[in-house]
C-alpha positions in Angstrom: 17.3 -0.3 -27.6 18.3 -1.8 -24.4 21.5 -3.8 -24.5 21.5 -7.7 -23.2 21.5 -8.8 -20.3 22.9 -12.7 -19.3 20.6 -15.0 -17.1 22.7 -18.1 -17.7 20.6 -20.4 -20.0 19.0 -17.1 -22.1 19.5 -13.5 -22.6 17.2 -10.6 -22.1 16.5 -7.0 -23.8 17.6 -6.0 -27.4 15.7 -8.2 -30.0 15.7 -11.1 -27.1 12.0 -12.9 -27.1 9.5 -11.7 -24.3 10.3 -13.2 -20.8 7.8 -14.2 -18.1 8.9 -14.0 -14.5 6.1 -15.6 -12.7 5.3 -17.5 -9.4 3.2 -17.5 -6.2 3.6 -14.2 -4.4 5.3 -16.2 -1.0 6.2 -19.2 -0.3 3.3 -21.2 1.1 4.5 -24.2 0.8 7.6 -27.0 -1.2 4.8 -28.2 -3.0 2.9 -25.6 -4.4 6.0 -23.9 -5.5 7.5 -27.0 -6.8 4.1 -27.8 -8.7 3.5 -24.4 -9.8 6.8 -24.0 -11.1 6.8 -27.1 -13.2 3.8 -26.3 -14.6 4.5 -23.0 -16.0 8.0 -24.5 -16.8 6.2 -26.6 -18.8 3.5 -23.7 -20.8 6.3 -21.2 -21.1 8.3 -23.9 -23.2 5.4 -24.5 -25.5 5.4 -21.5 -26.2 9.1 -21.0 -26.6 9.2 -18.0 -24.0 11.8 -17.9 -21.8 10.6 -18.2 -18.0 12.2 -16.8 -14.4 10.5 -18.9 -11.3 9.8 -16.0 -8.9 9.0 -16.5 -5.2 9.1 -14.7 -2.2 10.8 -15.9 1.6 9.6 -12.8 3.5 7.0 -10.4 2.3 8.1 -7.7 4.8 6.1 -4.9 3.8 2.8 -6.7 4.2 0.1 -4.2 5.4 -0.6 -5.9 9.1 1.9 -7.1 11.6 -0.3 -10.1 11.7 -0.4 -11.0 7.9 1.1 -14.2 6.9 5.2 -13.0 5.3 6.7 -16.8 4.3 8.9 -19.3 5.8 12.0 -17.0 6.5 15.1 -16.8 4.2 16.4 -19.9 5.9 13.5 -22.5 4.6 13.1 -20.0 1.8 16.2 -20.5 0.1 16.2 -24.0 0.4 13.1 -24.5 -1.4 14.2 -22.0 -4.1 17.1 -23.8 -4.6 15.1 -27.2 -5.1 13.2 -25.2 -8.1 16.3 -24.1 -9.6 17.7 -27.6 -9.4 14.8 -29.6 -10.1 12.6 -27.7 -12.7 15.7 -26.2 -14.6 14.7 -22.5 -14.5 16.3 -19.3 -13.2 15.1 -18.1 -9.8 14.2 -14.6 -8.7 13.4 -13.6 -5.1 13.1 -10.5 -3.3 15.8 -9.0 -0.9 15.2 -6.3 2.2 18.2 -6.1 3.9 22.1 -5.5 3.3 22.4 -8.6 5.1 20.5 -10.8 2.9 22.0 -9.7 -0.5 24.8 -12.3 -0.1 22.7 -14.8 1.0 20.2 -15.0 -1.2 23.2 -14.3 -4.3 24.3 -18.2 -3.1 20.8 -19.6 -4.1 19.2 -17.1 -7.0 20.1 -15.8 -10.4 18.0 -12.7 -10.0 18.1 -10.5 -6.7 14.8 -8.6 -6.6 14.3 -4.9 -5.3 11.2 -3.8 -3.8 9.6 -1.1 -5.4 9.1 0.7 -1.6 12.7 0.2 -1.2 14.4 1.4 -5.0 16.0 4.3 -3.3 18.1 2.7 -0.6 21.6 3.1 -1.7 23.1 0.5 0.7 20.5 -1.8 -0.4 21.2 -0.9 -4.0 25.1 -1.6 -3.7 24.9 -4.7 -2.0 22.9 -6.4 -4.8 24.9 -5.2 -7.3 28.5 -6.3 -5.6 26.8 -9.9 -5.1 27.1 -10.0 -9.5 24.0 -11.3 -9.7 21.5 -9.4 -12.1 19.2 -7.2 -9.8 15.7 -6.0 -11.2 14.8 -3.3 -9.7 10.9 -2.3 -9.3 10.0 1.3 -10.0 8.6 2.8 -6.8 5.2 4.0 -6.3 6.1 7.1 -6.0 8.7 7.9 -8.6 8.4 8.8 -12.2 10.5 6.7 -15.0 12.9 9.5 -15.5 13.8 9.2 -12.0 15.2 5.7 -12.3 17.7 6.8 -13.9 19.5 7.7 -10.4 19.0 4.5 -9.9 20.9 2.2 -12.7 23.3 4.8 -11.8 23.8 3.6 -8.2 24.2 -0.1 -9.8 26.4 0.9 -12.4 29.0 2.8 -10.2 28.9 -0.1 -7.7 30.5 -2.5 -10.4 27.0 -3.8 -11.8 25.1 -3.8 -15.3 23.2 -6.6 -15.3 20.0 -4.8 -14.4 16.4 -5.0 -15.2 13.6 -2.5 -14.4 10.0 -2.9 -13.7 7.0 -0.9 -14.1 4.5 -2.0 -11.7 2.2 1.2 -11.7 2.0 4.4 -9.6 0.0 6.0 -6.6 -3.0 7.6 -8.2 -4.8 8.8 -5.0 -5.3 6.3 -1.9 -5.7 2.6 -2.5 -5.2 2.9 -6.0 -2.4 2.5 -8.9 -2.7 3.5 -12.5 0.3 2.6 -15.2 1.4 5.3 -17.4 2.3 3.7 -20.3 5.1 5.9 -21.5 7.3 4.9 -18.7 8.0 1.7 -20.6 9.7 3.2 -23.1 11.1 5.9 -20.8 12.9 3.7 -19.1 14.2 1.2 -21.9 15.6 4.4 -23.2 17.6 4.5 -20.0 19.8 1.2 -21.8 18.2 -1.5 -19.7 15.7 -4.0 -20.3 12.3 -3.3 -19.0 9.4 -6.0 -17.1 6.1 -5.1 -16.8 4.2 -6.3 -13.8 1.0 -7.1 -14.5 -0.3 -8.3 -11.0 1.6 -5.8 -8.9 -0.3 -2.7 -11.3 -3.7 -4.3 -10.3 -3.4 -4.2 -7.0 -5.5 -1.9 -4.6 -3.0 -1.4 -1.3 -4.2 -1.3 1.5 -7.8 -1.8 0.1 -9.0 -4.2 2.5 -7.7 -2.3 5.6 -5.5 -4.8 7.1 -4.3 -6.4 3.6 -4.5 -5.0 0.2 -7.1 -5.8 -2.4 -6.7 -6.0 -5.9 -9.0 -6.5 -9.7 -7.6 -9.3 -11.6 -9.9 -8.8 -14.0 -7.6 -6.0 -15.3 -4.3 -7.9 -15.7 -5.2 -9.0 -19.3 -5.8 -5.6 -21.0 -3.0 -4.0 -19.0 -0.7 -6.5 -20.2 -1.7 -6.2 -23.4 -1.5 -2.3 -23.3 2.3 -3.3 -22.5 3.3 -6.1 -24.7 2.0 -3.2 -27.5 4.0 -0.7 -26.0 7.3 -2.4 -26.2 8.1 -4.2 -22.8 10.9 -6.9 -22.7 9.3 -8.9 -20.3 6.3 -9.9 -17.8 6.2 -9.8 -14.6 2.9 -11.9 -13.1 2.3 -13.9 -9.8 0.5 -17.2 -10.4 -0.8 -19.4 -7.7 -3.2 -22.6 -8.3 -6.5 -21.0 -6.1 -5.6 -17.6 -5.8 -8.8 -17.0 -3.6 -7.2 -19.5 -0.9 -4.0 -17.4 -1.3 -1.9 -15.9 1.7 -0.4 -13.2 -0.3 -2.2 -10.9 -2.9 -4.3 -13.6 -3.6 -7.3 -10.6 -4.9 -4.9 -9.4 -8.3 -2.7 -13.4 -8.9 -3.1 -14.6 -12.3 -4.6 -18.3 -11.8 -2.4 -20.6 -12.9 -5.2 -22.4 -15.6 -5.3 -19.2 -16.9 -1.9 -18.6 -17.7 -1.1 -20.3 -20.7 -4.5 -18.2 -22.5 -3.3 -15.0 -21.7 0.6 -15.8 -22.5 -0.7 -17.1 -25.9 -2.3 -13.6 -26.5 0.5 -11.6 -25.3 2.7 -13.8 -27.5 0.4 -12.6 -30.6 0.5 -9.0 -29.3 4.6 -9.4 -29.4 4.7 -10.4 -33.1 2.3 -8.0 -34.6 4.6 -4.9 -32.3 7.6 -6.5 -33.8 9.6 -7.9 -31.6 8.6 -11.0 -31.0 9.0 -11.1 -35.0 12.5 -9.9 -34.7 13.5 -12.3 -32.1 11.7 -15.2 -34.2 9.1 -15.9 -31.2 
């Protein structure tokens, strides 16, 4: 069992309720990540499921040079900070760069590693030395196991408050599949684990210059996962995914949410630790 790990207003892993780290992919706009926050601020507490806002300032591996990436950690931040201060909820945003480790640390509770870059030691060591609780997605290309190299990076550079994610692997060209079994791989690796359930829909590169994705499938495979023993979801929600700028094809949208978190919630209980936790 994965020991906890300290978000500020709740804790994560062990017996801990299901969390939901959820958002619009990028940063489109102050208003639609204000709104969009609120709202699932507002579903997640119904429900009594603890809730990360998650957002992106720069999508920088998007798959043209001409693909919209956000406002720039500059603007980014500042609206980030306006959702941590004004909807009351723990913010988690993507980081690329050595450089902006310690800026984004001043804004966010939760520095986020791209699953293209889970290898880069420097990377790795400058999120942890920030103290802020890093969640580190599982690459593409590596297998659970291999994650364990990994937390070990983050441990020996001073940092255990870590999270992993699943959010599927390359299964030929444009296409991921999620092997179940890594879920419980990796918890056994002492860490609470996310599943992302948008990110493991996705189709890269499926539309040539941007990737597609098959929505349609984020339901049973978080399902499959809340079964399996996850500690958390990972999903990006946006109020008209079709109109999107950002992996609109795989987002959850947002009138949809509270459904399909009412169903995982069931899942939780019956698997037992939602039951433990008193969800």
């Amino acid at each position: 069992m994965p020991h906890e790990v300290d978000l500020g207003p709740f804790k994560v892993g062990a017996s801990q309720p299901h969390f939901l780290i959820a958002g619009p992919c990028v940063i489109e706009s102050e208003q639609i990540v204000l709104e969009t926050a609120q709202r699932i601020a507002e579903i997640t507490r119904t429900l009594g499921m603890p809730y990360v806002f998650k957002s992106s300032y720069d999508k920088a591996n998007r798959s043209s040079i001409s693909s919209f990436r956000g406002p720039g950690i500059r603007s980014g931040l500042a609206v980030l900070r306006k959702v941590r201060e004004q909807v009351g909820v723990p913010v988690l945003t993507d980081i690329h760069s050595v450089e902006e480790a310690m800026q984004a640390a001043e804004v966010v509770d939760i520095l986020q590693i791209p699953a293209f870059l889970c290898r880069q030691t420097d990377l790795l060591v400058a999120a942890a030395k920030t103290g802020r609780v890093v969640n580190v997605k599982k690459g593409q290309f590596l297998s659970p196991w291999e994650m364990r190299n990994v937390v070990k990076k983050l441990e020996e550079s001073g940092n255990s408050r870590i999270i992993l994610t699943e959010r599927g692997s390359s299964f030929g060209y444009n296409n991921l599949v999620v092997d179940m079994r890594s879920l419980p791989i990796m918890r056994g690796l002492g860490y609470p684990v996310v599943f992302d359930a948008t990110h493991s829909v996705q189709l890269p590169g499926g539309a040539g210059t941007r990737s597609s994705g098959q929505r349609e499938f984020v339901t049973p495979l978080a399902s499959a996962a809340a079964a399996a023993g996850c500690d958390g979801f990972f999903m990006e929600v946006h109020p008209d995914p079709d109109t999107a700028l950002s992996d609109g094809p795989n987002m959850v949208p947002l009138h949809q949410l509270k459904p399909l978190l009412e169903r995982l919630v069931r899942i939780c209980r019956v698997a037992g630790k939602g039951a433990e936790a008193g969800l």
